[in-house]
C-alpha positions in Angstrom: 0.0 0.0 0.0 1.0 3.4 -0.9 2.4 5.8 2.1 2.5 9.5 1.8 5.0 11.0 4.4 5.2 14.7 4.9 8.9 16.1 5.8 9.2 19.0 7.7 12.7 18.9 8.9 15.7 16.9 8.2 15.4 15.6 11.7 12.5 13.6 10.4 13.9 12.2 6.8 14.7 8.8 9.2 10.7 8.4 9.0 11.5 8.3 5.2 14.6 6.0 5.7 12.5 3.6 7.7 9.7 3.8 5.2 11.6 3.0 2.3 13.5 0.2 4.4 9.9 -1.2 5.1 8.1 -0.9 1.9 11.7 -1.4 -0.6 12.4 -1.0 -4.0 11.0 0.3 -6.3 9.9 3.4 -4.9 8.6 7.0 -5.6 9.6 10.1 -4.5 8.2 13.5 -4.8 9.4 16.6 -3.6 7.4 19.7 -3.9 7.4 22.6 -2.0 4.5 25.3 -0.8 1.5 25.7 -2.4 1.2 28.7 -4.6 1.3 32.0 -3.0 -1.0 34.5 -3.8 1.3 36.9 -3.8 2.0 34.5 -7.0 -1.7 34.2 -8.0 -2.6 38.1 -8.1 0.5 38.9 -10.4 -1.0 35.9 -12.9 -4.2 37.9 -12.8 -2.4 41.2 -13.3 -0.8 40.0 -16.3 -4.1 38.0 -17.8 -5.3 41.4 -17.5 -2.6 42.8 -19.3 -2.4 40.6 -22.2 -5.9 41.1 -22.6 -5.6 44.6 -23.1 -3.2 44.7 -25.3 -5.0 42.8 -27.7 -7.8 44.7 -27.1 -5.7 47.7 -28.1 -4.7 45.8 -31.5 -8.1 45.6 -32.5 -9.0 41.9 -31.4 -11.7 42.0 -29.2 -12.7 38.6 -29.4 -11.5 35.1 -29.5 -12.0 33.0 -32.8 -15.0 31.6 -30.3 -16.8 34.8 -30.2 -15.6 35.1 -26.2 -14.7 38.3 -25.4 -11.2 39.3 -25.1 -11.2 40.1 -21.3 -9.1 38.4 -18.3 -11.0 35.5 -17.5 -10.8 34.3 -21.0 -7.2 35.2 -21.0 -6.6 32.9 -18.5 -8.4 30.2 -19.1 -6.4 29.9 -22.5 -3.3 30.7 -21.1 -3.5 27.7 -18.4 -5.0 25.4 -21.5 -1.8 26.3 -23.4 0.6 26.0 -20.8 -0.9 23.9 -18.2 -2.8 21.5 -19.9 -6.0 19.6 -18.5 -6.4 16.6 -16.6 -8.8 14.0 -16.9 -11.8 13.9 -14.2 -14.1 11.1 -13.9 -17.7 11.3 -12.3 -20.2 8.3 -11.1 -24.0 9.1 -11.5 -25.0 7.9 -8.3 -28.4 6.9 -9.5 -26.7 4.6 -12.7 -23.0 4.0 -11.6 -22.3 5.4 -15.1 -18.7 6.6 -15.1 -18.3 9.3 -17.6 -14.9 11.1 -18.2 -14.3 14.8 -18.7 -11.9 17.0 -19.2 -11.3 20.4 -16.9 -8.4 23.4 -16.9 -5.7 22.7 -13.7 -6.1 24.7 -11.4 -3.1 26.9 -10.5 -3.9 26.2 -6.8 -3.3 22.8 -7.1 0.5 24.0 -8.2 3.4 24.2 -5.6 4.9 27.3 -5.5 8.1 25.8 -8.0 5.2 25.0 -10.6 3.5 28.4 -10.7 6.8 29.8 -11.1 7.5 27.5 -13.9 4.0 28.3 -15.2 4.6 31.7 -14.7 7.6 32.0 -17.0 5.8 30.1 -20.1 3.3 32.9 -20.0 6.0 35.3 -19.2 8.2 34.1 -22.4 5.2 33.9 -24.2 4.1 37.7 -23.8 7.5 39.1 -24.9 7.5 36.6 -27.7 3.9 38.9 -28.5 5.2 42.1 -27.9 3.1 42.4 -24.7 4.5 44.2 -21.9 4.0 42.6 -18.6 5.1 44.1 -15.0 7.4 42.8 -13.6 7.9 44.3 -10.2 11.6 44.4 -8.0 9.8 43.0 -5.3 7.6 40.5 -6.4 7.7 36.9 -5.1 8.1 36.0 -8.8 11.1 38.3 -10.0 13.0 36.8 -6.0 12.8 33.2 -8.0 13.9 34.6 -10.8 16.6 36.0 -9.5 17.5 33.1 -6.9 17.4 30.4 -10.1 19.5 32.6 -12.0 16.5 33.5 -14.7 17.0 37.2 -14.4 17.9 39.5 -16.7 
């Protein structure tokens, strides 16, 4: 059976020694950190935001889908580009019928390493566009740029 143990400190990586030791090979480790700040989150929505202006200003109002060019729709087709979707199955309790479905991810479900990751796709992308995006000193976003060596 699967285990799931949270670290906190390095004190308590013997739990993960012992579990390993237990359970043996092969195994599966995953290391993520922090959810998603929103520190992280409300620059995302400033720059949907942005984007959608801009192309606003150009002239495109709408999507090829007749959606209006605003920031919701920006960001839903910014996380379909860049984050994909994952595959959700739901039972009809009255049938048992399993159907599957398809829905956005949801940034919140990204550690903080993801949205950054995220966050650089769309950043990339909008200079790729011509769209200026802020980028301030002290956002949590430019720190990880600068502590990864990203920035400029």
């Amino acid at each position: 059976m699967a285990e799931k143990i949270r670290v906190n400190s390095i004190a308590e990586l013997l739990n993960v020694n012992a579990a390993i030791r237990k359970q043996g090979f092969p195994c599966q480790v995953t290391i993520s950190g922090a959810q998603r700040s929103i520190p992280q989150n409300s620059l995302f929505h400033q720059w949907c935001d942005c984007a959608a202006k801009f192309f606003v200003s150009m002239g495109k109002t709408h999507y090829a889908n007749g959606k209006p060019m605003d920031e919701v729709n920006m960001k839903r087709n910014l996380k379909l580009t860049f984050l994909g979707e994952v595959e959700i199955q739901d039972t009809n309790l009255k049938t048992g019928e399993v159907k599957t479905r398809y829905e956005l991810r949801h940034t919140s479900d990204l550690d903080k390493g993801e949205m950054h990751a995220f966050m650089t796709c769309v950043d990339k992308w909008a200079a790729d566009h011509g769209i200026y995006l802020p980028h301030p000193e002290d956002s949590e976003y430019m720190r990880l740029q600068r502590d990864f060596g990203e920035a400029a």
